[in-house]
C-alpha positions, -999 to +999 in steps of 0.1 A: -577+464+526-584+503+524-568+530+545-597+532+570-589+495+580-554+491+579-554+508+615-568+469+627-530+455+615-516+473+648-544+475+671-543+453+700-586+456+695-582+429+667-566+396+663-550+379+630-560+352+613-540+336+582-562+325+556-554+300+524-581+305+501-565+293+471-584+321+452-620+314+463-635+345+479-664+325+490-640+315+518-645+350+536-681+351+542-675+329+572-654+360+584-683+389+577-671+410+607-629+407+591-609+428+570-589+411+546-551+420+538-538+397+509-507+379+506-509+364+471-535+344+452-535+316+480-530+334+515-542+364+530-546+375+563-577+387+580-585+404+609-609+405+631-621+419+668-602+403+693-634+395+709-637+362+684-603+348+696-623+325+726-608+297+741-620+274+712-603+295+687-583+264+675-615+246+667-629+273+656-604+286+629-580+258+631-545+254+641-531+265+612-550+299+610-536+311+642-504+326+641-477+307+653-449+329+676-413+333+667-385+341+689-349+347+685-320+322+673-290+332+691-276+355+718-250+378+722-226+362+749-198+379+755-181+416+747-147+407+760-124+385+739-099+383+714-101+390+680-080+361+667-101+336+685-129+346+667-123+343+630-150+349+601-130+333+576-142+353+547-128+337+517-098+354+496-113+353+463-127+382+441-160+374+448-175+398+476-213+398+470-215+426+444-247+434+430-267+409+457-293+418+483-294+399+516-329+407+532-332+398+570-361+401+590-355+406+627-349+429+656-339+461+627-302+473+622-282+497+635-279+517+607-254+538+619-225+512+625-197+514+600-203+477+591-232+491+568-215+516+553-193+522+521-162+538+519-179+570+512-196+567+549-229+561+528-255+535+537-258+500+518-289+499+532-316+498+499-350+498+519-362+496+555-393+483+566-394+493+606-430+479+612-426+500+645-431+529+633-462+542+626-469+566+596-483+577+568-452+560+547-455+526+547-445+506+520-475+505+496-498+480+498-485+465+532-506+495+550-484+496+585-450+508+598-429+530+579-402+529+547-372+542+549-352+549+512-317+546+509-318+583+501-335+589+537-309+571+557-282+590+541-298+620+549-300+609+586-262+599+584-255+628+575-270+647+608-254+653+643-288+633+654-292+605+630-324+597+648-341+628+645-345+617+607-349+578+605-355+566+639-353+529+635-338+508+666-321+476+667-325+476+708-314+439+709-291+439+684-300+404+672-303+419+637-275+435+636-252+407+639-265+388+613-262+413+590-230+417+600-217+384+602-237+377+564-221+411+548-203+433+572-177+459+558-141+450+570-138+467+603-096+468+613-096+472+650-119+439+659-101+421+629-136+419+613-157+411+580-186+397+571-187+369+542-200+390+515-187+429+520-201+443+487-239+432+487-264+452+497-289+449+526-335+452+529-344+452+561-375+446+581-379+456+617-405+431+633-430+446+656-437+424+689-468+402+686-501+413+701-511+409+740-540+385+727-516+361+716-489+356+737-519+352+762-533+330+741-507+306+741-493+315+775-462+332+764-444+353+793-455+387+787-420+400+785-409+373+759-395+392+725-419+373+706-431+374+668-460+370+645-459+346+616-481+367+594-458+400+602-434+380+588-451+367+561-456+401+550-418+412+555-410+381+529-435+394+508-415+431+507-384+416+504-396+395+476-415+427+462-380+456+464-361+428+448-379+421+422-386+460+417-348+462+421-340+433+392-316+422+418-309+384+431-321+384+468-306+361+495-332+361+523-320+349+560-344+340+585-328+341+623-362+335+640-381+302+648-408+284+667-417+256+680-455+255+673-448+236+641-462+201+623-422+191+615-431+184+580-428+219+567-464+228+562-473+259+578-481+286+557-450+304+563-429+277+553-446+272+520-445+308+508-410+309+517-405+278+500-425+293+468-408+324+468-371+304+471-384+287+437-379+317+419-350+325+397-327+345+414-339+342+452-321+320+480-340+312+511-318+310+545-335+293+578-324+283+612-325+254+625-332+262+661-313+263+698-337+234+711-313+206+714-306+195+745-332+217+763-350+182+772-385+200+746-395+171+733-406+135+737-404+105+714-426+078+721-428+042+701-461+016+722-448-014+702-479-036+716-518-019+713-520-038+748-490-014+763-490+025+774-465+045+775-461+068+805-443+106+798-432+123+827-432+160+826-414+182+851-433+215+860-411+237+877-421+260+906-415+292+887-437+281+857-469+307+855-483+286+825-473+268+792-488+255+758-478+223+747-477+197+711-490+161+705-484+150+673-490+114+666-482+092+634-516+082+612-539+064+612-535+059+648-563+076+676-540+083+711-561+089+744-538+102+776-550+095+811-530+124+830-519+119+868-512+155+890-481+156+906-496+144+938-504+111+920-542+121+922-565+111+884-572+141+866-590+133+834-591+110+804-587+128+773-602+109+744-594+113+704-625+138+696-624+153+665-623+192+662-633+198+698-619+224+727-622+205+763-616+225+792-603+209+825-599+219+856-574+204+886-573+228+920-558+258+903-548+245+877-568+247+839-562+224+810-575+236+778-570+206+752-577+210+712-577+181+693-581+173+661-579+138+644-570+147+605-552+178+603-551+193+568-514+187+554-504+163+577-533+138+582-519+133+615-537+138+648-527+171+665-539+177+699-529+212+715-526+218+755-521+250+769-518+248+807-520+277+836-512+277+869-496+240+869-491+223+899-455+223+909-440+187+902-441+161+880-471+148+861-474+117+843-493+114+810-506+078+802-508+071+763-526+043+746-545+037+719-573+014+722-584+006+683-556-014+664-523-026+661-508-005+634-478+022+642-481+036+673-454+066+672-459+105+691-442+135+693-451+157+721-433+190+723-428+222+745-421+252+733-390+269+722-365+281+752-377+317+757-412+310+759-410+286+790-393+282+822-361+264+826-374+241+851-404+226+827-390+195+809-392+158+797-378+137+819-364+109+791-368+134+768-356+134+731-328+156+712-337+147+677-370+160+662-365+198+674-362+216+642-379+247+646-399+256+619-397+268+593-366+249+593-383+217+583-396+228+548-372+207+523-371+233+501-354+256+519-315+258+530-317+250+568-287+260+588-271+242+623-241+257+639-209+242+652-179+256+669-153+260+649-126+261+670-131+224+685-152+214+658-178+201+680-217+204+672-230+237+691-243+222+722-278+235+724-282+228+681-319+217+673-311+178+651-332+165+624-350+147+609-380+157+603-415+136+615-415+121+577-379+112+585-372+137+558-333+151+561-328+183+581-309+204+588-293+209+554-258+222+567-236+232+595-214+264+595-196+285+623-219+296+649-201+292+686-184+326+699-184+342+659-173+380+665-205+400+654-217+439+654-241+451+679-259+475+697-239+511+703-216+503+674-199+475+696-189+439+689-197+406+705-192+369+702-229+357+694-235+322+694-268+302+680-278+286+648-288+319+636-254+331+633-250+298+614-275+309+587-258+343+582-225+328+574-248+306+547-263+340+535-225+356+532-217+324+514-250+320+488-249+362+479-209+348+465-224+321+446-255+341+432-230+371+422-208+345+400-239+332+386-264+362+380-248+394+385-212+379+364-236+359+339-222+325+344-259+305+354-287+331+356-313+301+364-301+299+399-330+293+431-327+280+465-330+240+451-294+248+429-275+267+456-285+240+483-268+215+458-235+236+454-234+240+487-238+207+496-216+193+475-188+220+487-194+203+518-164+187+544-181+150+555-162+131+577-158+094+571-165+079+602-205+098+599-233+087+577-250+117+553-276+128+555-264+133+591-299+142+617-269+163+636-250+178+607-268+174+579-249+169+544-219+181+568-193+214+570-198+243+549-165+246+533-163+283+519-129+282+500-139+247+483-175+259+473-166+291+457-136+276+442-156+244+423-187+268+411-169+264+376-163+227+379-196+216+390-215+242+364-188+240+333-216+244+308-243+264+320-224+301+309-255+327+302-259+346+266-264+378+288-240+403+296-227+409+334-248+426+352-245+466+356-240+469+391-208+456+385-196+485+371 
């Protein structure tokens, strides 16, 4: 990409497409009209005049080239309590994080908020990416927003007007908190501290999604909403400052979606799992707020002969929704779907790689489908809906060939994107794992409450569609005292909060064993084992658990078996400088 392009990464004039081309440039002359912005040696992302994204854009490009949309994995609740309700737990050990980065990106920081800060009221804030901002300093070779250096925040710390110098927002806060809550400084009054005080902190500030897309897959307009490829591209600087750095990176992801194939297969969830494979990097993930939220459908037809007849609620305030049919292979589904009134709408059959537009009174039904998706081999058929009916419309399933398996998954999409009155009736909690949360190479955090010690409510459960184990973990994530906007605390709750606490807890385990020399091999596969194993299980549940996972993140017993479980792994290298 050349600076006379890069303007096409924030114009709403062109749309994105992410491209695996596995090194072939042949690929691109499909895309002559495109501008191409690589990742690595296997993805890139091109982009092209808006213009091209049609209704048939999934048959077109295919499902896995248009970006899916992320939103946020836990809210700030309440600014009122009492500190000691609240506790962090940070263990009492000498291990505090030195010498680690923890990367998030999300809503930005509040840069200004003595959390971030060292003793000397100077920032431990390395880099910031705010891809907000436009300028002429963006981080090199990512072409959009603008870097801020450690060196540059200080300097706006150092002003009556912070602002006036770097003036990078956290306006939701959502950020902030898991910063905080992963590496906070020890703040007196609110009885605070985050689980790793001493690492430092890359940031990137997400910019919204385009117009295009949230129409595109009927997302309300006012939805705080993310692009996979931005943050692809915010792993990939994260990745990049580390590296540059020679520090280990702890990486924690507090976003999700629902538009996922719940195998782990998306692009994003395989270059995070690639870049989790390298020495010195850990890779944190939510599992998701969809449980309970009545998203998703399991359905088993046990004979070819039967159908089975889904029920979905549209509420009255519901403008327009996308929603996900995944089916098991080899299997070919049709659905006959019923209005609300009871009146025949159409048949949709099992064509491969086709858009079919419908249309009910006001209502219109696009419907992609696609009969052997690449990664999955599963069918995949994609509805996105506008104007519905009001009421409840029945969806007849069958399958008319053989008598092999005849399992689907239909889902709807994550909480923020749809109203509260669109559901399953006889829905399913299990199977809501936002992505990338399914990828097994990754650490994928749930959230309980630890002061009842009852599963958060709302927790998206495993497994995956493979029957794979997820999540990975649970850790405290109910009413956990967090920073937030205008210097302020809050209890935030959400399986976001969840993964911070893992991020506080992996920066300890990757200081004993990079930055202090014990095992400088560590990656995302050998910290998930440590953790696990540091785990609390209770007796009376089997693990891998599809609520719990491998059960309780137990901070004091993890930290204080690291020598036990690695007694001969010691490095001939010295400790690392920035312990000194």
């Amino acid at each position: 990409m050349t600076d006379q392009e890069r303007y096409q990464i924030t114009s709403n004039d062109y749309a994105d497409l992410l491209i695996e081309y596995n090194g072939n440039m042949d690929v691109f002359k499909y895309y002559p009209s495109g501008s191409i912005n690589y990742i690595n040696e296997d993805f890139a992302i091109l982009h092209i005049p808006v213009y091209n994204m049609t209704q048939d854009s999934i048959s077109k490009y295919g499902y896995f080239s248009i970006p899916t949309c992320f939103g946020l994995l836990s809210v700030c609740q309440n600014t009122s309590y009492e500190a000691d309700s609240l506790p962090n737990d940070p263990p009492q050990n000498e291990l505090t994080g030195q010498g680690v980065l923890i990367g998030f990106i999300d809503t930005g920081i509040d840069y200004t908020n003595p959390v971030f800060l060292t003793s000397e009221n100077t920032t431990r804030i390395l880099s910031l990416w705010d891809q907000t901002v436009d300028s002429d300093r963006y981080p090199e070779g990512f072409y959009y927003g603008t870097e801020y250096s450690r060196d540059r925040i200080n300097e706006a710390l150092a002003v009556p007007d912070p602002l006036s110098v770097v003036p990078s927002l956290d306006e939701i806060g959502h950020g902030t908190a898991l910063a905080g809550v992963a590496a906070g400084s020890p703040e007196d009054q609110h009885s605070f501290s985050g689980i790793a005080p001493d690492a430092d902190f890359l940031i990137v500030k997400l910019k919204q999604a385009k117009p295009y897309l949230k129409e595109f897959f009927i997302i309300p307009e006012n939805a705080i909403c993310y692009q996979e490829n931005d943050i692809v591209l915010g792993v990939k600087y994260l990745f990049q400052t580390a590296k540059r750095l020679n520090r280990p990176l702890v990486i924690c992801l507090g976003i999700g979606t629902g538009q996922s194939d719940h195998t782990g297969n998306r692009i994003i969830s395989r270059y995070l799992a690639a870049v989790g494979a390298v020495t010195g990097n850990a890779i944190i993930v939510s599992a998701g707020n969809e449980g309970n939220r009545r998203h998703h459908y399991y359905g088993a037809i046990e004979n070819p002969l039967d159908t089975d007849n889904v029920f979905l609620n549209v509420g009255k305030d519901e403008p327009g929704f996308s929603m996900q049919f995944r089916s098991t292979s080899p299997n070919q589904f049709w659905f006959d779907i019923y209005a609300p009134t009871g009146e025949f709408v159409v048949t949709i059959p099992p064509i491969p790689n086709k858009t079919l537009a419908y249309h009910y009174k006001d209502t219109t039904l696009v419907v992609d489908n696609s009969l052997l998706e690449p990664q999955t081999n599963t069918q995949l058929m994609v509805f996105r809906i506008r104007k519905p009916a009001a009421g409840i419309w029945r969806l007849y399933t069958y399958n008319k060939l053989e008598s092999l398996p005849m399992q689907f998954h239909l889902w709807l999409p994550i909480q923020d994107f749809i109203s509260k009155s669109t559901f399953f009736y006889r829905s399913d909690n299990y199977t809501t794992i936002t992505a990338p949360g399914n990828q097994l190479r990754l650490i994928c955090s749930t959230a309980y409450n630890p002061a009842d010690k009852t599963l958060y409510y709302y927790a998206s459960k495993g497994f995956t569609i493979n029957n794979e184990p997820k999540p990975d973990l649970t850790a405290p994530g109910v009413d956990i005292i967090s920073p937030t906007t205008n210097n302020h605390f809050a209890a935030s709750t959400g399986t976001s909060i969840s993964a911070a606490y893992i991020a506080g807890v992996t920066a300890l385990i990757l200081e004993w064993g990079i930055v202090r020399g014990h095992y400088t091999k560590m990656n995302t596969a050998n910290i998930k084992r440590l953790l696990i194993q540091g785990a609390d299980r209770d007796p009376l549940i089997t693990y891998p658990s599809p609520d719990w996972g491998y059960g309780i993140l137990n901070i004091t017993k993890v930290v204080n078996s690291l020598t036990m479980l690695l007694p001969n792994t010691t490095s001939a290298i010295p400790p690392s400088p920035y312990l000194t």
